[in-house]
C-alpha positions in Angstrom: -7.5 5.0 -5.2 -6.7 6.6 -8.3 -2.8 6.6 -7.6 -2.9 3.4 -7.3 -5.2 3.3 -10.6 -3.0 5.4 -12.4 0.3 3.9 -11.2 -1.5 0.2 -12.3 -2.2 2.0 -15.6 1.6 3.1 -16.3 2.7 -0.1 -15.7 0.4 -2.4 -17.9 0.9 0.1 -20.7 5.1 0.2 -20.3 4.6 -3.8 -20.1 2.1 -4.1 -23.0 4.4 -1.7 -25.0 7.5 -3.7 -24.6 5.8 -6.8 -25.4 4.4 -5.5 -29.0 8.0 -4.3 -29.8 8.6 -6.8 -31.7 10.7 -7.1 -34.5 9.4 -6.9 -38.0 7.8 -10.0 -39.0 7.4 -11.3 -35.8 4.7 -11.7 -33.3 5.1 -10.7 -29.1 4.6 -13.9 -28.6 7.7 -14.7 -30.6 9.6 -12.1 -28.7 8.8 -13.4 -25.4 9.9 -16.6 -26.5 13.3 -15.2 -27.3 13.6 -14.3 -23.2 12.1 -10.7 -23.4 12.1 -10.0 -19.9 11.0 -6.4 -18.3 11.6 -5.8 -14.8 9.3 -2.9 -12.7 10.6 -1.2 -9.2 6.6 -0.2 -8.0 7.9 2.4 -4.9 5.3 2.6 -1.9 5.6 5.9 -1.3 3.9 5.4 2.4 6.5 2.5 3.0 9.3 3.0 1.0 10.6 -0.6 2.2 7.3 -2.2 1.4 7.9 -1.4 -2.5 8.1 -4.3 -5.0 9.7 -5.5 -8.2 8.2 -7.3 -10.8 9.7 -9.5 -13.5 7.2 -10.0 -16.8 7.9 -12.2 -19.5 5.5 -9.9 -21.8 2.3 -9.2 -20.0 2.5 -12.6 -17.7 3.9 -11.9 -14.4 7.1 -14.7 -14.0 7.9 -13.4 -10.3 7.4 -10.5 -7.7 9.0 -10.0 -4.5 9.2 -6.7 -1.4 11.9 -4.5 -2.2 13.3 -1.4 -0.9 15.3 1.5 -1.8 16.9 4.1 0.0 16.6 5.7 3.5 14.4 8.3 1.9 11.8 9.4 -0.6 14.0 12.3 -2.0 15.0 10.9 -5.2 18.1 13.3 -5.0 19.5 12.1 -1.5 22.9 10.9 -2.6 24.1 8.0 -0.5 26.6 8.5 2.4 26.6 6.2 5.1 24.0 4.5 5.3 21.8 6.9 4.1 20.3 7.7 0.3 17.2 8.9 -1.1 15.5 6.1 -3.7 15.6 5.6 -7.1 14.3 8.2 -9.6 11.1 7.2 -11.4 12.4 6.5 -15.1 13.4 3.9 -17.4 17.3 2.0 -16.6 19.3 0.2 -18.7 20.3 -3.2 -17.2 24.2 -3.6 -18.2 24.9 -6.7 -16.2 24.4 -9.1 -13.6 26.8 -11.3 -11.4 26.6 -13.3 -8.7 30.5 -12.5 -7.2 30.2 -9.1 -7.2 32.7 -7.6 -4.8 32.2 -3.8 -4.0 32.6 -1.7 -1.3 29.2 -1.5 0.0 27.9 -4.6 -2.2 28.7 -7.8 -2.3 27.3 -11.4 -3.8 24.3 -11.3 -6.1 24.2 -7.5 -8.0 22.3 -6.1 -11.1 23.5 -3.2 -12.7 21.5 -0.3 -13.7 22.6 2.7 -15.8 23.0 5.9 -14.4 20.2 9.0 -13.6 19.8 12.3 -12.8 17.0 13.1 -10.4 14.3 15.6 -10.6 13.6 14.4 -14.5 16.9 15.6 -15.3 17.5 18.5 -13.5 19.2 17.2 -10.6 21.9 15.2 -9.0 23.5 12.4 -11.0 22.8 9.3 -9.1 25.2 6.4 -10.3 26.5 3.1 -9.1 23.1 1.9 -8.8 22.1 -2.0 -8.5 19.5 -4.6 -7.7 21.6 -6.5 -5.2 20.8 -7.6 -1.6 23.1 -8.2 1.7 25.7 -11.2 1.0 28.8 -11.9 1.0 30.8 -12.1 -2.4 30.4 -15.9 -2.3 26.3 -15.6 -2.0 25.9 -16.3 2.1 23.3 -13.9 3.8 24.2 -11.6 5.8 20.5 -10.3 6.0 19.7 -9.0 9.4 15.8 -8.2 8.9 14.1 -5.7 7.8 15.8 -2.9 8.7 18.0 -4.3 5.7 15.5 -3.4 2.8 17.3 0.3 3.3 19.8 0.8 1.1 22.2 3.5 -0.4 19.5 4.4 -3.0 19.5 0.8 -5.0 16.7 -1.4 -5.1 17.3 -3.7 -2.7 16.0 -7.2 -1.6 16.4 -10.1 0.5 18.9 -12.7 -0.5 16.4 -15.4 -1.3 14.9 -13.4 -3.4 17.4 -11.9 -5.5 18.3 -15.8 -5.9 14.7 -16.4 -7.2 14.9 -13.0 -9.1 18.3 -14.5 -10.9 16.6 -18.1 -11.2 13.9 -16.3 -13.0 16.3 -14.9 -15.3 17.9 -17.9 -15.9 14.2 -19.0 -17.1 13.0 -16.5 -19.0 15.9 -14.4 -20.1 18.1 -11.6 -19.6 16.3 -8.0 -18.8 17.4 -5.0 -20.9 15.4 -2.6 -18.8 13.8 -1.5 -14.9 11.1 0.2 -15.0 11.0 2.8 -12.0 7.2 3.8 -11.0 5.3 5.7 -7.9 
């Protein structure tokens, strides 16, 4: 219970933050207006592939769907074959987003996230890191269930929902950050 008190606390406050950034002169209101648009990986430590991203146009939830990430809880796993430990809890630039990406283990709908070391520094450097799903490069599905929300070490979700996540974008605007919380 208080986890998942404190965890809810970390995220309203990184949410109500961002929103009062405004610029001088302007309200939050105004900003959200202008397509200020915060996404937050919330990682279920007891099911990692139970987690869940939210997308907030200031402090109003605009969409929310199951994610995963990695094959593992440790943060400092680095991917090989099907296997990587989850993203490390921090804040990550978002640099782009395509729908025709064509990598070697992603394809289709990807968002890309800045590099991290794990272990609040200290660690391994964890790069090529996405929100992205199982596609082809044109978009189809390839999404065999469940077992999919495992990933390399991205956050991962299933290809309707990475469309809704992108629809959402299109809404609301572009995201500069993800969130990462446990």
């Amino acid at each position: 219970m208080l986890r998942t008190r404190t965890r809810a606390l970390a995220v309203a406050s990184t949410v109500l933050a961002l929103a009062v950034a405004a610029p001088a002169g302007t309200t939050a209101t105004a900003a959200v207006a202008r397509g200020q648009v915060t996404l937050v990986f919330d990682k279920n430590p007891k099911h990692p592939t139970y987690s869940k991203l939210t997308a907030y146009s200031g402090r109003r939830v605009v969409g929310q769907w199951r994610a995963g990430s990695g094959t593992t809880t440790n943060e400092c796993k680095v991917g090989r074959r099907n296997s990587g430990g989850w993203l490390p809890n921090g804040t990550y630039a978002v640099s782009s987003r395509t729908k025709t990406y064509n990598g070697k283990a992603i394809k289709g709908y990807a968002i890309r996230l800045s590099d991290k070391k794990c272990n609040g520094g200290e660690g391994a450097n964890r790069d090529e890191l996405f929100i992205h799903s199982r596609m082809s490069i044109n978009g189809a599905s390839q999404w065999r269930g469940d077992r999919d929300y495992k990933s390399l070490g991205c956050v991962k979700l299933h290809p309707d929902h990475i469309k809704a996540l992108f629809k959402t974008l299109d809404k609301y605007g572009e995201a500069k950050t993800l969130k990462v919380v446990a």
